[in-house]
N, C-alpha and C positions, 0 to 999 in steps of 0.2 A: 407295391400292391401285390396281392398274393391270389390267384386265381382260387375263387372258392369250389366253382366244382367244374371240370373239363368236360363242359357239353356235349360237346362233340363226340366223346367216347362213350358219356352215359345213356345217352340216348342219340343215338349211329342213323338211326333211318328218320327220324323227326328232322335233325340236323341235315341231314343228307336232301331230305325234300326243302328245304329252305335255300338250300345251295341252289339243287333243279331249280329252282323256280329264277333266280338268280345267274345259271347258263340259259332258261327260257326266254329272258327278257334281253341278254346278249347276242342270241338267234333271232329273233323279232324282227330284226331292221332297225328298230330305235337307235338315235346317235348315241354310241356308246361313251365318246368324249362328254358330252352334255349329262348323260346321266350319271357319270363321273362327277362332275361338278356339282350336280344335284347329293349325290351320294356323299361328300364334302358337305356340300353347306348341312343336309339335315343332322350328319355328322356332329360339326359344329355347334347347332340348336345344342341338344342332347347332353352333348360335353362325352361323347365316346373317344378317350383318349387311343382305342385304339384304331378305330374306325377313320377317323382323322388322321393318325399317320399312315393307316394303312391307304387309303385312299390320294392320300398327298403324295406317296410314292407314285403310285401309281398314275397320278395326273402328271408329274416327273417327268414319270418315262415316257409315254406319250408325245413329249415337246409342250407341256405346258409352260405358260413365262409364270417368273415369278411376281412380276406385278398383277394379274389373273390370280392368281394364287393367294396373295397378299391378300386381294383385292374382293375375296369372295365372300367375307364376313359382312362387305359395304357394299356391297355387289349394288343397291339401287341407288349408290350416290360415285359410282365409278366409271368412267368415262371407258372401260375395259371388253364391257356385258353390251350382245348386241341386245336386241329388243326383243330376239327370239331366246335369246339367254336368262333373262330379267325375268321375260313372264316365266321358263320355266322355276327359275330360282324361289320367284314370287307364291307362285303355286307349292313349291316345298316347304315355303313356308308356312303358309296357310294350313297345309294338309297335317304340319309336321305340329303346330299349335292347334289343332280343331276343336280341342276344350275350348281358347278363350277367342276362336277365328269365326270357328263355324263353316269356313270355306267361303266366303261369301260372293256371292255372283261376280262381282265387277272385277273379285280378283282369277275368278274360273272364264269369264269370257274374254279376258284378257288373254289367257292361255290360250284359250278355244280359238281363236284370231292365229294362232301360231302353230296346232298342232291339230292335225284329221283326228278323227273317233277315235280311230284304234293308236295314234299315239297319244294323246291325251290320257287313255287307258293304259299303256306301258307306262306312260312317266306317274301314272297314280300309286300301279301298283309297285314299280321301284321306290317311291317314296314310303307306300305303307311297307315295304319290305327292310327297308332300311332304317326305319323307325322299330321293326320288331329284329333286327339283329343288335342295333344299339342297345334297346333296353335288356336284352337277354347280356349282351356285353359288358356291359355296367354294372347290374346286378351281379352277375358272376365276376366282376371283377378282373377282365379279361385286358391287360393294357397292353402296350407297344410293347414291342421286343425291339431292345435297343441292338443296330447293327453298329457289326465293327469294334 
């Protein structure tokens, strides 16, 4: 895969407020492990090959287990996800399909059970943020850098 145009240099403060926004929701208070897994699964959805390894490192190093890990693509059929885990995962999903989800109620009060105002609002806008760095990823063709 051959990176078609290196974002990040051609447009430096577009790029660069997508990051802010990105150390904002790291400042926040929000579990930053949990929105790591969220940042994963919507990953996933998408097929951002880079965003998935970048993100898989990054659950890694943390002390992620690799059955978690495995286990995030099944994440509502795995015995791994607590229930606080699930509704967020659930919610990425939903938000991260909303053409064919709509977000529908029973799966946002499901969240809402699990997370105040203002986190329910961190984990919405890390999912809408990690859905507009995937597709900008994709499109430009940005993949893993192989280590080692």
């Amino acid at each position: 895969m051959t990176l078609r145009i290196d974002y990040a240099k051609a447009a430096p403060d577009v790029y660069k407020a997508l990051i802010a926004t990105h150390t904002a929701l790291k400042k926040s208070g929000f579990d930053t492990h949990l929105m790591d897994l969220v940042f994963q699964r919507v990953s996933q959805i998408n097929g951002c090959a880079y965003c998935v390894d970048a993100h898989g490192r990054d659950l890694r190093a943390a002390g992620e287990t690799p059955e978690r890990l495995d286990g995030i693509a099944a994440w509502d059929e795995s015995p791994y996800f607590t229930e606080r885990e699930k509704a967020a995962l659930a919610w990425a999903e939903s938000v991260t399909n909303i053409a064919t989800t709509r977000a529908p109620d029973h799966v946002y009060a499901e969240m809402r059970r699990h997370f105040s105002e203002a986190d329910a609002t961190h984990l919405t806008m890390g999912i809408a943020l990690m859905n507009a760095l995937n597709r900008i990823s994709i499109s430009m063709r940005r993949g893993p850098v192989k280590k080692g």
